[in-house]
N, CA, C and O atoms as a Maestro MAE file, in Angstrom:
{
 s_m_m2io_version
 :::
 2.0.0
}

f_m_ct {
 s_m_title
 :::
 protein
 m_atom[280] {
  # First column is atom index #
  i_m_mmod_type
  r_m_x_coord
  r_m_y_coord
  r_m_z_coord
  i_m_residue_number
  s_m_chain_name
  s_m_pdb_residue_name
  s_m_pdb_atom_name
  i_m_atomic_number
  :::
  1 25 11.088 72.289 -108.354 1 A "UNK " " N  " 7
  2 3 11.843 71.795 -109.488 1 A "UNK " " CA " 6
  3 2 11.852 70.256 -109.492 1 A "UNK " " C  " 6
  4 15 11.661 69.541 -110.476 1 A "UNK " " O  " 8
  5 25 12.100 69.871 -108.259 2 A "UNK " " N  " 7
  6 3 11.958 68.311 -108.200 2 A "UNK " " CA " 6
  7 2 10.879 67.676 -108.421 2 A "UNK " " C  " 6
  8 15 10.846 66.448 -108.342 2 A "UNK " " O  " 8
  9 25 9.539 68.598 -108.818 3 A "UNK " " N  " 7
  10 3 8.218 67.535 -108.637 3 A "UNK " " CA " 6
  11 2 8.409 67.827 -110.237 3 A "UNK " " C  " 6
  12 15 8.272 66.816 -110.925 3 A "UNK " " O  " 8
  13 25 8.661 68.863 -110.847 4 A "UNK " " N  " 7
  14 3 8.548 69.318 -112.509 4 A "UNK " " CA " 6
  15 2 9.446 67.867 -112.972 4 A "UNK " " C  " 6
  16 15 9.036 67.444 -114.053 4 A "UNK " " O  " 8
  17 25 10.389 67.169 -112.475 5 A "UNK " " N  " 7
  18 3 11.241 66.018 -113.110 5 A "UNK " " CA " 6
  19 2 10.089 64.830 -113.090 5 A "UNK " " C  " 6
  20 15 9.677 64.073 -113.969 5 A "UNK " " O  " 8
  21 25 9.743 65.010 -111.644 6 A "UNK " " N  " 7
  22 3 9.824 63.616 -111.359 6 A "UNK " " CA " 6
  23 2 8.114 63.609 -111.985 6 A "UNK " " C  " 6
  24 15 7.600 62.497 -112.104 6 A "UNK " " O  " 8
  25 25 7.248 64.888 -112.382 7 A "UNK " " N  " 7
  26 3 5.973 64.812 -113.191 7 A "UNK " " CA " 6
  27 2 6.594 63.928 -114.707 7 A "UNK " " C  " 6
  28 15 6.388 62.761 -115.040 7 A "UNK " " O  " 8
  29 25 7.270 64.831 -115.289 8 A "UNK " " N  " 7
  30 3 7.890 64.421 -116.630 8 A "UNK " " CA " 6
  31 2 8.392 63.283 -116.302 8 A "UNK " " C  " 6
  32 15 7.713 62.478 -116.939 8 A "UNK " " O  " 8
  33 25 9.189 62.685 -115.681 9 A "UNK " " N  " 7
  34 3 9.574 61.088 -115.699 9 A "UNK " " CA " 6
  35 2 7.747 60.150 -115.466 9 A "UNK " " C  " 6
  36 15 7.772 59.265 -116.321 9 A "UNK " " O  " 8
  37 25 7.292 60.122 -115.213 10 A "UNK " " N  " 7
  38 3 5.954 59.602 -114.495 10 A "UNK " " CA " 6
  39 2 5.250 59.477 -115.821 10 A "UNK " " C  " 6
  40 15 4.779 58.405 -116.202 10 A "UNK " " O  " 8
  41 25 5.168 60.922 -116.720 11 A "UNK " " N  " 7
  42 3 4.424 60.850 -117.739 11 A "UNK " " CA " 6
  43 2 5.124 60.303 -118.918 11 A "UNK " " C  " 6
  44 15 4.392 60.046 -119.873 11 A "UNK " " O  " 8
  45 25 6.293 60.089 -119.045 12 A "UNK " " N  " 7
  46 3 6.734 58.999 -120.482 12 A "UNK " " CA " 6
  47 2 6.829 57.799 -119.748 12 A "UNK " " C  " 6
  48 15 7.174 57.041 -120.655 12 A "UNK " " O  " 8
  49 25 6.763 57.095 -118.728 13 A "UNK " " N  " 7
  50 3 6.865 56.097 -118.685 13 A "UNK " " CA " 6
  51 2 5.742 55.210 -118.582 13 A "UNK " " C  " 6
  52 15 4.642 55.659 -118.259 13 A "UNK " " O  " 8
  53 25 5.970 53.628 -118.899 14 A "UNK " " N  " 7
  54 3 4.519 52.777 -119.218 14 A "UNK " " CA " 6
  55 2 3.787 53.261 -117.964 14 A "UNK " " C  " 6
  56 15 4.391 53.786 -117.028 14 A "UNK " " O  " 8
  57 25 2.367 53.051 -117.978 15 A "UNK " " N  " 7
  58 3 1.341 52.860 -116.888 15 A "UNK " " CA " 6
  59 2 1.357 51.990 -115.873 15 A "UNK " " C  " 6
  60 15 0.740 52.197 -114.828 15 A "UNK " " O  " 8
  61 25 2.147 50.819 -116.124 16 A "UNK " " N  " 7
  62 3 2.500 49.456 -114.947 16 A "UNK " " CA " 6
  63 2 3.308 49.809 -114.156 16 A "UNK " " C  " 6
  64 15 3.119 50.039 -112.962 16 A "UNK " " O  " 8
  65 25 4.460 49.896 -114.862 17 A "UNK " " N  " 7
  66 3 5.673 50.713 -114.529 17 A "UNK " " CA " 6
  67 2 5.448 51.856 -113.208 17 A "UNK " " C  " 6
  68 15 5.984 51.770 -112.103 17 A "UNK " " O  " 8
  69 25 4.586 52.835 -113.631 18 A "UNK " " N  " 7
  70 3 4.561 54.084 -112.542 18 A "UNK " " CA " 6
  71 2 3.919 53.071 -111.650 18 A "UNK " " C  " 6
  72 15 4.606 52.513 -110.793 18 A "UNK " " O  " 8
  73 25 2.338 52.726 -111.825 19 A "UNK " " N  " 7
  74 3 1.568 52.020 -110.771 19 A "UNK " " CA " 6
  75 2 2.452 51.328 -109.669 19 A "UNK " " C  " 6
  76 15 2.280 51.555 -108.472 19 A "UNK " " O  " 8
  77 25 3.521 50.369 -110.209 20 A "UNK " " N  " 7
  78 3 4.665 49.760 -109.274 20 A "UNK " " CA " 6
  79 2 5.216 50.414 -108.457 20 A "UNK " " C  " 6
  80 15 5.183 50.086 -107.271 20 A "UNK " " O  " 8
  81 25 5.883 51.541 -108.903 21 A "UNK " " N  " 7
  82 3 6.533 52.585 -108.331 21 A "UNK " " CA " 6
  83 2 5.936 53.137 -107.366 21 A "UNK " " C  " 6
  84 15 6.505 53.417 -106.311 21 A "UNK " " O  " 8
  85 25 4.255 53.449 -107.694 22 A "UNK " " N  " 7
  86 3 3.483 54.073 -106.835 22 A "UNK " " CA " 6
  87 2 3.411 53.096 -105.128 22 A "UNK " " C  " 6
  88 15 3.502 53.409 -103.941 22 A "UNK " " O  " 8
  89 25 3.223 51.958 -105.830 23 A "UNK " " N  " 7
  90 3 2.915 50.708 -104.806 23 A "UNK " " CA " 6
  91 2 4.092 50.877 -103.421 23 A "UNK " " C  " 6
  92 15 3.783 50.840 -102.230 23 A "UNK " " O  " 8
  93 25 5.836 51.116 -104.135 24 A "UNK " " N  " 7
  94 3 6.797 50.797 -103.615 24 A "UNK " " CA " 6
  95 2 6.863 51.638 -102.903 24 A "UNK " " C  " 6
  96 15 7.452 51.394 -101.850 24 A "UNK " " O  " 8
  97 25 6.257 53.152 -103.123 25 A "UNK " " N  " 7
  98 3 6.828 54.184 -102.059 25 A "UNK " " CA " 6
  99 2 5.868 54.122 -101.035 25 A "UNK " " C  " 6
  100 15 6.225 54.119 -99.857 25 A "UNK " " O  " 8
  101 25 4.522 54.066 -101.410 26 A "UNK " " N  " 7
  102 3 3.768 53.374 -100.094 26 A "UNK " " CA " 6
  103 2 4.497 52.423 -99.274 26 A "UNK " " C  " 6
  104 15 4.864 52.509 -98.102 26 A "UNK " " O  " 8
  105 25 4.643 51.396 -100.230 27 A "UNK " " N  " 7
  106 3 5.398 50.175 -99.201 27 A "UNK " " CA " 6
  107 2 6.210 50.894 -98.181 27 A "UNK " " C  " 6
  108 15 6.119 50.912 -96.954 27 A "UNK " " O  " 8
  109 25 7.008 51.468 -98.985 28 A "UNK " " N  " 7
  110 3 8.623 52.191 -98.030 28 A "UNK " " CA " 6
  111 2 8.618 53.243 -97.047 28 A "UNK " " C  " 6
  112 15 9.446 53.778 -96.311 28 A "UNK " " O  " 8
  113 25 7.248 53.361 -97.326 29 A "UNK " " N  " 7
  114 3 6.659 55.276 -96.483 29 A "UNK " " CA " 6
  115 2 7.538 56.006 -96.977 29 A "UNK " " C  " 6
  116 15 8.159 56.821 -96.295 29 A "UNK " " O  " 8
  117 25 7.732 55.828 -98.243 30 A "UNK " " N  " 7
  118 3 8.473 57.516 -99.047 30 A "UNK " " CA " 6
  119 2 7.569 58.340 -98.937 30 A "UNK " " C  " 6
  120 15 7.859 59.436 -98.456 30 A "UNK " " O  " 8
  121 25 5.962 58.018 -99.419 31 A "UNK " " N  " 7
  122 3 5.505 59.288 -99.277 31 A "UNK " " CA " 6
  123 2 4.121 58.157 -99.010 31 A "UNK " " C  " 6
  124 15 3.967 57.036 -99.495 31 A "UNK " " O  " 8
  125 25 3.186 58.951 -98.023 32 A "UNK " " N  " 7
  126 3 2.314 58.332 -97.489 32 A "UNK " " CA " 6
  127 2 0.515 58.599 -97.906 32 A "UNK " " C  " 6
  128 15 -0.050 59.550 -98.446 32 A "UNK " " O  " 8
  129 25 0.068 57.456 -97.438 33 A "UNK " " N  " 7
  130 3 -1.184 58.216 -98.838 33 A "UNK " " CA " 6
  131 2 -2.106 59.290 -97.534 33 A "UNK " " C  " 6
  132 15 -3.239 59.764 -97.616 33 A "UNK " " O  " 8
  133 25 -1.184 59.388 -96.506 34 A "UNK " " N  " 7
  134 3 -2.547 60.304 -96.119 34 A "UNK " " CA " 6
  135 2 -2.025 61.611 -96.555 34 A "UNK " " C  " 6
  136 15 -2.899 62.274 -97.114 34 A "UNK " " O  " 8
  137 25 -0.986 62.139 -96.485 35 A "UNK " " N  " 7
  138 3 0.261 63.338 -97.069 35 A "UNK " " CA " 6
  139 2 -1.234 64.061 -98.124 35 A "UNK " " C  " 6
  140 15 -1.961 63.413 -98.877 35 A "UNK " " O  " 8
  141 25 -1.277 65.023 -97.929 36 A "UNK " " N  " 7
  142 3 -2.342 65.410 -98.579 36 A "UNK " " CA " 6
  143 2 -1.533 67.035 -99.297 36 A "UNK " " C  " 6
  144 15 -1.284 67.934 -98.494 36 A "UNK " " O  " 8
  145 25 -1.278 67.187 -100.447 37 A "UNK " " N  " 7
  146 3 -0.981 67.948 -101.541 37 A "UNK " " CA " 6
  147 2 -2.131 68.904 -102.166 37 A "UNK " " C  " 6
  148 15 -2.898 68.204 -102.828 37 A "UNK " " O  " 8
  149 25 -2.454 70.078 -102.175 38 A "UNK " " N  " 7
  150 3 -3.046 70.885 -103.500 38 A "UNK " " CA " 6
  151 2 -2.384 71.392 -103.985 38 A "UNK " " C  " 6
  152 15 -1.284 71.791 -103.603 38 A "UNK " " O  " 8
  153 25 -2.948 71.518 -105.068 39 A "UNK " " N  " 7
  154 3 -2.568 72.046 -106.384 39 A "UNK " " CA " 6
  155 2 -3.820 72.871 -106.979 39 A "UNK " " C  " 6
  156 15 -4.599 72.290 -107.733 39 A "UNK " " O  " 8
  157 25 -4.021 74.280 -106.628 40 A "UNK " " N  " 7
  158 3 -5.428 75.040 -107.258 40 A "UNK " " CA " 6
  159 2 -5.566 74.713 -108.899 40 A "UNK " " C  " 6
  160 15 -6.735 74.434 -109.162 40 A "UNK " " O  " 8
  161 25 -4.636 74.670 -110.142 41 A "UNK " " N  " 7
  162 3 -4.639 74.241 -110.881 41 A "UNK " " CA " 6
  163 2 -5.179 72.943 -110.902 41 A "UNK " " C  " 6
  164 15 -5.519 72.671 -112.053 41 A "UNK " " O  " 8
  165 25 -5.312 72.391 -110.425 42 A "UNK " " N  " 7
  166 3 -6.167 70.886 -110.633 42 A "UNK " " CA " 6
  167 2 -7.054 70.432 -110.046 42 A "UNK " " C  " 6
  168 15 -7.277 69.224 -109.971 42 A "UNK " " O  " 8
  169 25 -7.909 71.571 -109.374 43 A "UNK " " N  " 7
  170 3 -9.190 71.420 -108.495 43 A "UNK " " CA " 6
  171 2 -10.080 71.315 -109.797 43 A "UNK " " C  " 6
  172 15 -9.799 71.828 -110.881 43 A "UNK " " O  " 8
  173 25 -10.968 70.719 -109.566 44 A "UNK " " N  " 7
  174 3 -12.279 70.453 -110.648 44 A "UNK " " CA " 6
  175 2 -13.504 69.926 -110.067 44 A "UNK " " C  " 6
  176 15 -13.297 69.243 -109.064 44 A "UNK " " O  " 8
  177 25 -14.497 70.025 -110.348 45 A "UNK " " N  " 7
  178 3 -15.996 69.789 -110.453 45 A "UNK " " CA " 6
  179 2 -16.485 68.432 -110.922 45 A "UNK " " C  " 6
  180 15 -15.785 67.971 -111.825 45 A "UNK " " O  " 8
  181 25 -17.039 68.018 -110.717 46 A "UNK " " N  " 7
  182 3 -17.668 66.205 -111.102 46 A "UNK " " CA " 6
  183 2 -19.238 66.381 -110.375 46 A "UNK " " C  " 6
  184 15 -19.445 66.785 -109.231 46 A "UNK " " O  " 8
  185 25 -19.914 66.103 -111.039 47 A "UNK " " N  " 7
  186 3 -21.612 66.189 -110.895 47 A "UNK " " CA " 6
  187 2 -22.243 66.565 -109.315 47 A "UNK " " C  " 6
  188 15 -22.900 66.018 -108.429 47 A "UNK " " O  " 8
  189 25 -21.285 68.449 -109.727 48 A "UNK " " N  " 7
  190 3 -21.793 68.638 -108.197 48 A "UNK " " CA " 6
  191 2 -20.866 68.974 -107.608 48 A "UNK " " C  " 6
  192 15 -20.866 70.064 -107.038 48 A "UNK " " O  " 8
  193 25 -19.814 68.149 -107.569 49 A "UNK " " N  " 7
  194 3 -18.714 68.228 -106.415 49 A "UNK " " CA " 6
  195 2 -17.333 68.310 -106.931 49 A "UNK " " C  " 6
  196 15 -16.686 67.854 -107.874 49 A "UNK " " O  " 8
  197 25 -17.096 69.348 -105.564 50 A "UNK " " N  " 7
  198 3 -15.776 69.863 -105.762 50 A "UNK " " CA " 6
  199 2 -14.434 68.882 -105.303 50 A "UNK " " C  " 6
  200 15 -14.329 68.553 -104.121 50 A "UNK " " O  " 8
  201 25 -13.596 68.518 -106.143 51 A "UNK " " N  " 7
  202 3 -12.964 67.846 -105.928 51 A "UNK " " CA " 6
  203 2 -11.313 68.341 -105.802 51 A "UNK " " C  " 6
  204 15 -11.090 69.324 -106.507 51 A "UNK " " O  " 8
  205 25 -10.166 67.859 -105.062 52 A "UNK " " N  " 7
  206 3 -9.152 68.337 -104.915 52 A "UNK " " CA " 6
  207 2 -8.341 68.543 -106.375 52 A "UNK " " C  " 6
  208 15 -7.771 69.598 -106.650 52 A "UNK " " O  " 8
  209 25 -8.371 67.556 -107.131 53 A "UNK " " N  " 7
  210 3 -7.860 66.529 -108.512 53 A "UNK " " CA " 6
  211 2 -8.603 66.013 -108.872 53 A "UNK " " C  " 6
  212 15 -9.635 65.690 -108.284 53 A "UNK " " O  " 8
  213 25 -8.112 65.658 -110.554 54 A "UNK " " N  " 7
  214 3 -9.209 65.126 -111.554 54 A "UNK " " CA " 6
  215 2 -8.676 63.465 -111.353 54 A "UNK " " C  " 6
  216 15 -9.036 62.764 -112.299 54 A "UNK " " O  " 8
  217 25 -7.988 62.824 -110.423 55 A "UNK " " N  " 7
  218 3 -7.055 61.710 -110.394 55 A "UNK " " CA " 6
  219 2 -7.633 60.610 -109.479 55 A "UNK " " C  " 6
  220 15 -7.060 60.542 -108.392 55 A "UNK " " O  " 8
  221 25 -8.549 59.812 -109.658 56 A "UNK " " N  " 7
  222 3 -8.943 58.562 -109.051 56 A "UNK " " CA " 6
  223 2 -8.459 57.751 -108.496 56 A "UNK " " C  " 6
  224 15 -7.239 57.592 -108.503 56 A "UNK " " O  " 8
  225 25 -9.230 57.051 -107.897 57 A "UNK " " N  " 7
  226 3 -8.080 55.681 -107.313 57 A "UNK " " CA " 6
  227 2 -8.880 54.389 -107.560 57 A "UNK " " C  " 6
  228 15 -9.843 54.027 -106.885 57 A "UNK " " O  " 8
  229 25 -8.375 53.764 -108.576 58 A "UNK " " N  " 7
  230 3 -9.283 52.194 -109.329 58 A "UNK " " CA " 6
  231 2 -9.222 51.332 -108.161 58 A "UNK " " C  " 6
  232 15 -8.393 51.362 -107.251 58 A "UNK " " O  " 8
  233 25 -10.364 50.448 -108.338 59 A "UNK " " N  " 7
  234 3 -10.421 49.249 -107.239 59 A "UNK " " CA " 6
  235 2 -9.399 48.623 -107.538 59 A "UNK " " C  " 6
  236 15 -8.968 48.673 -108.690 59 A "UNK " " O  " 8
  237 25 -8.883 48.010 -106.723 60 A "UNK " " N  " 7
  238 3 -7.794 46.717 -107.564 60 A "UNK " " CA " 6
  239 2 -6.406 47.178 -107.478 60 A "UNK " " C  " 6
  240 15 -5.539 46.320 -107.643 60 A "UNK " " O  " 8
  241 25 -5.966 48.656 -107.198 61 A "UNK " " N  " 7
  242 3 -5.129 49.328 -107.153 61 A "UNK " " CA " 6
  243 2 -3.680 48.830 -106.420 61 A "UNK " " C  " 6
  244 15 -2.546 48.910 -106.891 61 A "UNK " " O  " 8
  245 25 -4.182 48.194 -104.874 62 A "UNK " " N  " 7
  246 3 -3.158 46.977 -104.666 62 A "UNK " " CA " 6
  247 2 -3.883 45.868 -104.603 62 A "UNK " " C  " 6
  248 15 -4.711 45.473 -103.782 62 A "UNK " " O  " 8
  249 25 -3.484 45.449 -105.520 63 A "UNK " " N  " 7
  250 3 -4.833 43.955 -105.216 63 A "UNK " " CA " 6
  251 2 -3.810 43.197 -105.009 63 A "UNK " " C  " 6
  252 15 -4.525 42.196 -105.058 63 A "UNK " " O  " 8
  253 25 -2.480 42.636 -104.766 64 A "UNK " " N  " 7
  254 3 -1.657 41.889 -103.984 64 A "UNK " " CA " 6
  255 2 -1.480 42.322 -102.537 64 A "UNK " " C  " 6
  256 15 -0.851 41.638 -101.730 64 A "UNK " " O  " 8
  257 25 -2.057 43.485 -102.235 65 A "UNK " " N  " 7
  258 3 -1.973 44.102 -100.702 65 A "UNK " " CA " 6
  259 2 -0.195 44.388 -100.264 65 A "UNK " " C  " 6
  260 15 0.064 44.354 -99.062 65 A "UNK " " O  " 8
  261 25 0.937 44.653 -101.234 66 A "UNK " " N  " 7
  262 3 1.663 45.020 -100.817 66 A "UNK " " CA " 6
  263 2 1.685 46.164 -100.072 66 A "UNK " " C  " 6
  264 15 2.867 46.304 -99.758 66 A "UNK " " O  " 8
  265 25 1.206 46.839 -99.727 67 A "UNK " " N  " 7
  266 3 0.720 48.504 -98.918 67 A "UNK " " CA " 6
  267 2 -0.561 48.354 -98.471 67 A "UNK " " C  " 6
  268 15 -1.519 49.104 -98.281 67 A "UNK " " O  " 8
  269 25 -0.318 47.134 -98.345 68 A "UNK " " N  " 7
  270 3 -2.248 47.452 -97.176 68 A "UNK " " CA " 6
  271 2 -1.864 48.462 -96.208 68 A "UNK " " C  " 6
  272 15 -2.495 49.493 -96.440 68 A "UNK " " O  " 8
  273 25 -0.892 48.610 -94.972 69 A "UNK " " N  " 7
  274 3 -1.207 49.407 -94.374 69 A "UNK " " CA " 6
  275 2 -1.222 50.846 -94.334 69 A "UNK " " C  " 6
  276 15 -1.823 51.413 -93.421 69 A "UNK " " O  " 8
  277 25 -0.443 51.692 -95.499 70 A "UNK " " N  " 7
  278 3 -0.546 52.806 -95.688 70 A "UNK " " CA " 6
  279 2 -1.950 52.912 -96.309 70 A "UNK " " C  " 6
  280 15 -2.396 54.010 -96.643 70 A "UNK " " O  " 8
  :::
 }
 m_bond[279] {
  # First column is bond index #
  i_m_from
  i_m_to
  i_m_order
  :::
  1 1 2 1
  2 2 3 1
  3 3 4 2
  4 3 5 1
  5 5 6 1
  6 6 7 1
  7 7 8 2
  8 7 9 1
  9 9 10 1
  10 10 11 1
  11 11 12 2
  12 11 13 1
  13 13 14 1
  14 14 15 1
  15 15 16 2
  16 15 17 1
  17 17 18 1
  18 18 19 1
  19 19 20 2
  20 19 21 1
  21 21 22 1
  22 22 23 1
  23 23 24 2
  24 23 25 1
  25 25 26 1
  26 26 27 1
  27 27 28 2
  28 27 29 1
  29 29 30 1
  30 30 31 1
  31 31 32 2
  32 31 33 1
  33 33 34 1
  34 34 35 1
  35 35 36 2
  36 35 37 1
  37 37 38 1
  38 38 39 1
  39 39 40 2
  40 39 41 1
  41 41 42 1
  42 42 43 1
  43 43 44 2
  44 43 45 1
  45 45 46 1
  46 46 47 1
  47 47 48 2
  48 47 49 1
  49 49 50 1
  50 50 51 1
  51 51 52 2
  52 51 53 1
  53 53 54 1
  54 54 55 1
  55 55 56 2
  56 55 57 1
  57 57 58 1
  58 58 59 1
  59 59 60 2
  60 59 61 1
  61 61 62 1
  62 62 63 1
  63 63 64 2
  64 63 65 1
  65 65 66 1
  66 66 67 1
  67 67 68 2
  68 67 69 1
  69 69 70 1
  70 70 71 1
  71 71 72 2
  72 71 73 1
  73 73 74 1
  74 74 75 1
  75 75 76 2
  76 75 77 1
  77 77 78 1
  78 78 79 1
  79 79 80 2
  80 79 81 1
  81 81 82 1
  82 82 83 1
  83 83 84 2
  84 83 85 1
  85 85 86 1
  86 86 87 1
  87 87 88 2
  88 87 89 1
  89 89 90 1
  90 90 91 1
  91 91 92 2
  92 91 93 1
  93 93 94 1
  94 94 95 1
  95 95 96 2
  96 95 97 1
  97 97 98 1
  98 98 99 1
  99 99 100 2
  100 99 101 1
  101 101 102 1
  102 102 103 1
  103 103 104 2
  104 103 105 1
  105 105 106 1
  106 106 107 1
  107 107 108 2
  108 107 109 1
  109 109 110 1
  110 110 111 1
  111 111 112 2
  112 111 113 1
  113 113 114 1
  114 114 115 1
  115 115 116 2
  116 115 117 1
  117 117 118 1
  118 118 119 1
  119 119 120 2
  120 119 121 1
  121 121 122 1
  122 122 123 1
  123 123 124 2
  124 123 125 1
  125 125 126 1
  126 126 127 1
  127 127 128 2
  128 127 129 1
  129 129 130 1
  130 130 131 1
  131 131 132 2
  132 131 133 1
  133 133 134 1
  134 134 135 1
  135 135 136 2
  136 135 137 1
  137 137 138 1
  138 138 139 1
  139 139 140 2
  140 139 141 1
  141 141 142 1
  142 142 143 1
  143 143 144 2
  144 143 145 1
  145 145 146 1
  146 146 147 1
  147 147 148 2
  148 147 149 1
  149 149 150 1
  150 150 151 1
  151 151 152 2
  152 151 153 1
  153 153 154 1
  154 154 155 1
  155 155 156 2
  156 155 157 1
  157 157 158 1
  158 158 159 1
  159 159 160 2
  160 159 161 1
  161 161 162 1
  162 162 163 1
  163 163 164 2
  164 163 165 1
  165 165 166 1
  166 166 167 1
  167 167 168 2
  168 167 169 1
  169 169 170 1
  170 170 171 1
  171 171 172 2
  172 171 173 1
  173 173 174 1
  174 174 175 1
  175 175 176 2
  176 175 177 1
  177 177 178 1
  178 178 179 1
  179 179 180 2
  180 179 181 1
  181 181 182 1
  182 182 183 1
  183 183 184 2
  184 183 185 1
  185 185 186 1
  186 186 187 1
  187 187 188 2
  188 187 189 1
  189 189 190 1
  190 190 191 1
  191 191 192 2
  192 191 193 1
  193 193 194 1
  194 194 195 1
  195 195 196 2
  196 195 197 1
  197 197 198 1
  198 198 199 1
  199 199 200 2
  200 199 201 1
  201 201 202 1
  202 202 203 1
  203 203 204 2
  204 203 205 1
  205 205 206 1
  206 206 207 1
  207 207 208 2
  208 207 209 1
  209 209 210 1
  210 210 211 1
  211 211 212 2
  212 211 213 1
  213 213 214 1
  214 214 215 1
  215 215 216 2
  216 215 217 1
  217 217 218 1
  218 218 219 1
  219 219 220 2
  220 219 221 1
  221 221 222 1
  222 222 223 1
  223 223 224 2
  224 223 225 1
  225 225 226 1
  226 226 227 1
  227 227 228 2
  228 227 229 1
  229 229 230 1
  230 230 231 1
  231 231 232 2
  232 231 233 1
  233 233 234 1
  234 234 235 1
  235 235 236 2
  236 235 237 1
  237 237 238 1
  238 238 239 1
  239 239 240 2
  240 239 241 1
  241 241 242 1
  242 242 243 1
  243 243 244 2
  244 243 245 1
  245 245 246 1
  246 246 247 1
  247 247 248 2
  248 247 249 1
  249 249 250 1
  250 250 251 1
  251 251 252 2
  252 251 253 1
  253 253 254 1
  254 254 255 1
  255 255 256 2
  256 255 257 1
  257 257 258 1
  258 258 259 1
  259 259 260 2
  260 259 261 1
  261 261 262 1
  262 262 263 1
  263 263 264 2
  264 263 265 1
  265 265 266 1
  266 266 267 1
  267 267 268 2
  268 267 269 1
  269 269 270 1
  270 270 271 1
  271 271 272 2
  272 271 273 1
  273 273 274 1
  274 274 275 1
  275 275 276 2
  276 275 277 1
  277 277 278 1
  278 278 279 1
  279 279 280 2
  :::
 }
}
């Protein structure tokens, strides 16, 4: 129930906005990027390969390095 909120809060809010958010819980070790999640609903295919999620990670993503170490 708690991920169904906190999906719907994530998806009306701006794109900067979440990205920040994303940054801060790294920072804080709320949740850590090795923490590894499936979801069979969101496994998908890309030229060949099977992938966990259709959800990338852009270069530049911390480009101030606030969470370099997570």
């Amino acid at each position: 129930m708690l991920e169904k909120i906190g999906l719907k809060l994530l998806h009306k809010m701006n794109a900067e906005l979440a990205h920040d958010i994303a940054l801060q819980y790294l920072r804080l070790k709320i949740i850590t990027a090795k923490q590894e999640i499936e979801y069979p609903k969101l496994k998908t295919q890309m030229a060949g390969i099977d992938l966990p999620n259709p959800i990338g990670l852009a270069a530049g993503f911390d480009k101030n390095a606030v969470a370099l170490k997570p």
